[in-house]
C-alpha positions in Angstrom: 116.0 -93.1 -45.7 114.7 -89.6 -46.0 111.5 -88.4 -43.6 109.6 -85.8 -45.2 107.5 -83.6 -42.9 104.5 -82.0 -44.1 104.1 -78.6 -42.9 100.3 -77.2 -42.4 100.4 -73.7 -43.6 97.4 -72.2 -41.4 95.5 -68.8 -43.4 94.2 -66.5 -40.7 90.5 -65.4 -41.4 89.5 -62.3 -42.8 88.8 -59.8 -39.6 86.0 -57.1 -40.3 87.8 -53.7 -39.1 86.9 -51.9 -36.4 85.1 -49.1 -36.9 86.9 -46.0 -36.7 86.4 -43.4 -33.9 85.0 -41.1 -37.0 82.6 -43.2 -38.4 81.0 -43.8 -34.6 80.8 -39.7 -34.4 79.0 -39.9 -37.5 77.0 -42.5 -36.7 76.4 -41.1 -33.2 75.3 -37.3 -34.6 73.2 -39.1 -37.1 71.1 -40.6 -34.1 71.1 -37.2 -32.0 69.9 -35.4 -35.7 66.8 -37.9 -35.8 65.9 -38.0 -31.9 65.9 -33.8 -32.3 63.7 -33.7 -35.4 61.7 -36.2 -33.9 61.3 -34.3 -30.2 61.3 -30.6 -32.3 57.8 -30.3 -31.8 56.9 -31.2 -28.8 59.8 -28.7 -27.1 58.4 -25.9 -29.5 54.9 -26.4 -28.0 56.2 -26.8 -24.6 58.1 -23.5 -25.2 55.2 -21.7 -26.7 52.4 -22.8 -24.3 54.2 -23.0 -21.6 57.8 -21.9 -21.3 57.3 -18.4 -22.1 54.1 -17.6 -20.8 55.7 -18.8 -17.3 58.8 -16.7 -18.2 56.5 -13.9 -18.9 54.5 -14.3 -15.5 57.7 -14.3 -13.4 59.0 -11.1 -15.2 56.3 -9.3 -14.7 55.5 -10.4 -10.7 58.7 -8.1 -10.0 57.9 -5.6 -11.9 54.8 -2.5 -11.6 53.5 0.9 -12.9 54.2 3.5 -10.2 53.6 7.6 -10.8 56.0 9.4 -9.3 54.8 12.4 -6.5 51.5 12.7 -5.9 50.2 10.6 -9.5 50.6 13.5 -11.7 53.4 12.5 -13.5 54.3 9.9 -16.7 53.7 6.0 -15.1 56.8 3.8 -15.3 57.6 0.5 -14.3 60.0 0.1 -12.0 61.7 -3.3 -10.3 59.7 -4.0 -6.8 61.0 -7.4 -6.0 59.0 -9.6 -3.8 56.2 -7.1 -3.2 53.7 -8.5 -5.0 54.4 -11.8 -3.7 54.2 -10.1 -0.1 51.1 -8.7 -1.3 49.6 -11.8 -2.6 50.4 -14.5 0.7 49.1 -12.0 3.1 46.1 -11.0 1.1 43.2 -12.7 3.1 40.9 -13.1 -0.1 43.6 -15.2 -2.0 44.4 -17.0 1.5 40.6 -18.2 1.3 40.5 -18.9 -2.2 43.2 -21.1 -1.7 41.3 -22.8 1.2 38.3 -23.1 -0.9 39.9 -24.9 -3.5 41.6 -27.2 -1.2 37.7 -28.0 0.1 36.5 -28.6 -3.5 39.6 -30.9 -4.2 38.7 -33.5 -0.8 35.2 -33.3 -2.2 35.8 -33.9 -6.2 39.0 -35.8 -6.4 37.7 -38.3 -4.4 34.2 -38.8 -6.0 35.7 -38.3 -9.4 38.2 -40.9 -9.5 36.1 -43.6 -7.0 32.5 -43.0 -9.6 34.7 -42.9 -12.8 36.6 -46.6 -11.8 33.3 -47.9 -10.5 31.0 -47.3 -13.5 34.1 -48.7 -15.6 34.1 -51.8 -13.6 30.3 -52.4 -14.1 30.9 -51.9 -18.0 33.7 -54.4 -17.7 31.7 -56.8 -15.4 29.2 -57.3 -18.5 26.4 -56.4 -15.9 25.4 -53.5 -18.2 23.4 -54.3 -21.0 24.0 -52.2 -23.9 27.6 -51.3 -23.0 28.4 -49.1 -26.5 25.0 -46.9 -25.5 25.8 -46.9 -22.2 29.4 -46.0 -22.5 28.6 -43.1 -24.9 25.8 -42.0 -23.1 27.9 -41.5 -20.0 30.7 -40.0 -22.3 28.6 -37.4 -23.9 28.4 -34.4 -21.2 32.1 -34.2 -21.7 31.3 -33.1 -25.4 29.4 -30.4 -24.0 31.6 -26.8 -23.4 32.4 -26.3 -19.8 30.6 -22.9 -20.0 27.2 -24.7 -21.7 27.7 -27.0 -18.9 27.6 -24.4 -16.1 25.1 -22.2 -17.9 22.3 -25.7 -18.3 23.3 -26.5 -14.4 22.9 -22.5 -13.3 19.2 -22.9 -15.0 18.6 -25.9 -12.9 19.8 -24.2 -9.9 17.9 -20.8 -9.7 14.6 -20.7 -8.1 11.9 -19.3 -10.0 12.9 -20.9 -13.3 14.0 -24.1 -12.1 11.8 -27.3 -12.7 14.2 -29.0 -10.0 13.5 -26.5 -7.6 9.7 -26.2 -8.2 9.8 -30.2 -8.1 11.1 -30.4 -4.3 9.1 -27.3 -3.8 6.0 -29.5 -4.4 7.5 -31.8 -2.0 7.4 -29.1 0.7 11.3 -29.5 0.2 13.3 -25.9 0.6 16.6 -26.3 -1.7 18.9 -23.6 -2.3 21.4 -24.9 -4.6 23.5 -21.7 -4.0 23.3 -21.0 -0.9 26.5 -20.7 1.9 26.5 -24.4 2.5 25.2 -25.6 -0.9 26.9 -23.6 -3.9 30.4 -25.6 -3.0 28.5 -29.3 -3.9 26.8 -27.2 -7.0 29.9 -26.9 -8.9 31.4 -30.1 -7.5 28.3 -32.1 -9.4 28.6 -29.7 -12.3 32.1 -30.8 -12.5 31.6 -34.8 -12.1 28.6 -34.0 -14.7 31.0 -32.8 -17.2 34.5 -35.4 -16.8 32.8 -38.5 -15.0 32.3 -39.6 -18.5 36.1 -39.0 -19.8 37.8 -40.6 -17.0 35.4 -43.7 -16.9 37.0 -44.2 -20.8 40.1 -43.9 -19.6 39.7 -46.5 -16.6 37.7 -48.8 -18.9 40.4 -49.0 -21.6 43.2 -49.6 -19.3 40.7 -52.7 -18.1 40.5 -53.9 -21.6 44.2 -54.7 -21.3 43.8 -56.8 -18.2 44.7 -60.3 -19.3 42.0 -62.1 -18.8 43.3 -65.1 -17.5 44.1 -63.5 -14.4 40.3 -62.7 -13.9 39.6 -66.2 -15.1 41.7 -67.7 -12.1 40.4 -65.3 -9.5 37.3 -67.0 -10.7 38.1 -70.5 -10.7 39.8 -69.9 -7.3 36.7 -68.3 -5.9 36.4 -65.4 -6.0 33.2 -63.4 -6.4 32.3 -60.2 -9.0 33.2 -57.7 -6.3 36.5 -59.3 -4.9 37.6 -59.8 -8.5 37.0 -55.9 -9.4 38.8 -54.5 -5.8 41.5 -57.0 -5.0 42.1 -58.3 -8.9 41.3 -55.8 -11.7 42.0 -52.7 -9.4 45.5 -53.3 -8.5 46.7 -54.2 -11.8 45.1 -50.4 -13.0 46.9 -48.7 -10.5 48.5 -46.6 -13.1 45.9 -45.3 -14.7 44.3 -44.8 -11.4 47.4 -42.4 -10.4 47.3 -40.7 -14.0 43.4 -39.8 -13.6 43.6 -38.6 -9.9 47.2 -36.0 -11.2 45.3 -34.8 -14.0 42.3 -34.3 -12.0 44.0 -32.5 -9.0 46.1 -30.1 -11.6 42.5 -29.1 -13.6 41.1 -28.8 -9.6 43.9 -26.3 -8.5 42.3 -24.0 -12.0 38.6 -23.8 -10.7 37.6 -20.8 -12.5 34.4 -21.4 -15.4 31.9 -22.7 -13.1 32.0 -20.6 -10.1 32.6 -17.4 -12.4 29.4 -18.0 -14.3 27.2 -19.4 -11.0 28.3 -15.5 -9.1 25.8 -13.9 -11.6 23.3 -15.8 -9.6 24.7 -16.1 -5.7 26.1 -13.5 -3.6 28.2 -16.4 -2.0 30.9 -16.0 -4.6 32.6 -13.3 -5.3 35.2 -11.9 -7.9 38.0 -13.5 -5.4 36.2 -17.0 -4.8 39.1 -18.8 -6.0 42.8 -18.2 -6.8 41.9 -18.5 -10.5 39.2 -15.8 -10.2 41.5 -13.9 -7.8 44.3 -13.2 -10.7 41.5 -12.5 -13.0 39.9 -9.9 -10.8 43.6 -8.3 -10.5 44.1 -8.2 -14.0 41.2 -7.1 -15.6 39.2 -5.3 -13.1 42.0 -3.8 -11.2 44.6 -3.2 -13.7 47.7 -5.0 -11.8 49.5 -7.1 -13.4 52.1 -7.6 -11.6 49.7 -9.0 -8.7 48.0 -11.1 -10.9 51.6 -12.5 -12.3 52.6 -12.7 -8.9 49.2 -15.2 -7.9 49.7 -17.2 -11.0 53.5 -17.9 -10.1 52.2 -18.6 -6.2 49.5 -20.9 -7.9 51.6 -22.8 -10.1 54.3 -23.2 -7.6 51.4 -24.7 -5.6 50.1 -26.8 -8.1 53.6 -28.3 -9.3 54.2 -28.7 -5.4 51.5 -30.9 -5.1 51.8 -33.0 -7.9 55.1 -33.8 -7.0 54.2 -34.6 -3.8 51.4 -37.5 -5.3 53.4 -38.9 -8.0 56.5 -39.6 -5.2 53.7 -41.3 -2.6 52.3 -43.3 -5.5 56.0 -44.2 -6.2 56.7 -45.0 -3.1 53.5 -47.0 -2.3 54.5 -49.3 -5.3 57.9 -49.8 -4.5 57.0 -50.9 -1.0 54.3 -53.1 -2.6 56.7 -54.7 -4.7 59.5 -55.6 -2.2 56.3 -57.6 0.0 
């Protein structure tokens, strides 16, 4: 008898191959080719706005027209290294402008970001009635130049032609809105005038995106109109909160169009009142650039400084938050 075994003959299944180590390089240069032509404009802008001016500023903050002798001869520039930056930190004018600005940013920052996130909460609420008016109406002095701004406010603010003035004058009510004390809180309400509006957007749209559920349970667990807006809707805007209060304190640090228009009207400020007016002045009144380069690099050292120094404390803040 004869045993016949079957054999199974077993066909392996097709493998796909492995891409090649060229086709990856292609496929890898292919992704770096569109992430380039995608990001091309916005590093041209930066480079244009921003990059080169900057460049520009730091080049010429070591550099300055001297006469040779006794100012009879041809001017040339010549390399002075830190002189003008010498020159700026111990100039006593741009030391005070720099304290006045620091003033008007407790004052504004504050106020700006606490009124902008409260009207938003009220439109939020419901408890305004006619919310698209009232959102537009609040949104409209931002439409209006910062220059017409200061120019309608500096109207309101001079005696003599001001029906605000003659108003508390009736009153028996002595106002100077310029004066030593005053002409500080002037441009601070000019300013809120002009960007309470714009921020209030900004905080209302990032409430919109609030799921509403989560206000819903604050509700059924409880909680009232104000706790929901502080301890529910507040923290989950945190973001936007930190966002509004950088962009605020970085336009701050610039305070140049309302105080330059207001000194036509108040001896109180003058051409140095703030570091923005201070590298104007040396520019365009006295002719040195390289000061003027050397305050704007001091002034955006200052200014980047600082906003490193909030967004790493608003980092930090959340991280400690979240390991609770």
């Amino acid at each position: 008898m004869t045993a016949t075994t079957e054999h199974t003959v077993r066909v392996p299944a097709p493998r796909t191959a492995a891409p090649s180590a060229r086709a990856r390089r292609t496929a890898r240069r292919r992704r770096l080719g569109a992430a380039g032509v995608l990001m091309a404009p916005f590093f041209l802008l930066l480079t244009t706005v921003f990059l080169i001016p900057v460049g520009t500023a730091a080049y010429l903050s070591f550099y300055s027209d001297d006469q040779p002798g006794l100012g009879f001869g041809p001017e040339r520039t010549v390399f002075v290294g830190l002189r003008s930056y010498a020159a700026v930190l111990t100039d006593p004018t741009f030391l005070g402008g720099l304290g006045t600005v620091a003033l008007y940013c407790l004052i504004y920052i504050p106020l700006m970001v606490a009124g902008a996130l409260l009207l938003a909460l009220l439109l939020d609420s419901g408890v305004v009635r006619l919310r698209s008016f009232a959102q537009l109406g609040l949104f409209l002095p931002h439409a209006v130049p910062g220059i017409i701004a200061a120019l309608i406010w500096l109207y309101l603010y001079t005696p003599g032609i001001s029906p605000v003035v003659d108003l508390f004058a009736r009153a028996d009510i002595t106002i100077d809105f310029l004066g030593v004390h005053t002409v500080l809180p002037s441009i601070v309400n000019i300013a809120l005038w002009s960007n309470l509006g714009y921020n209030m957007v900004v905080f209302y749209a990032a409430l919109q995106a609030v799921p509403r559920e989560v206000t819903e349970a604050a509700v059924v667990d409880g909680a009232g109109p104000v706790r929901t807006a502080l301890q529910v809707k507040t923290p989950l805007v945190r973001a936007s909160i930190v966002m509004v209060a950088l962009f605020t304190l970085i336009w701050a640090l610039q305070l140049f169009t309302e105080p330059m228009l207001l000194s036509q009207s108040s001896p109180v400020i003058n051409s140095r009142f703030s570091p923005s007016m201070y590298i104007y002045d040396a520019a365009f009144t006295r002719n040195n650039y390289s000061l003027a380069a050397a305050a704007s690099v001091v002034l955006l050292l200052c200014t980047v400084a600082l906003s490193y120094g909030v967004t790493r404390l608003t980092s930090r803040n959340s991280t400690a938050e979240e390991a609770r």
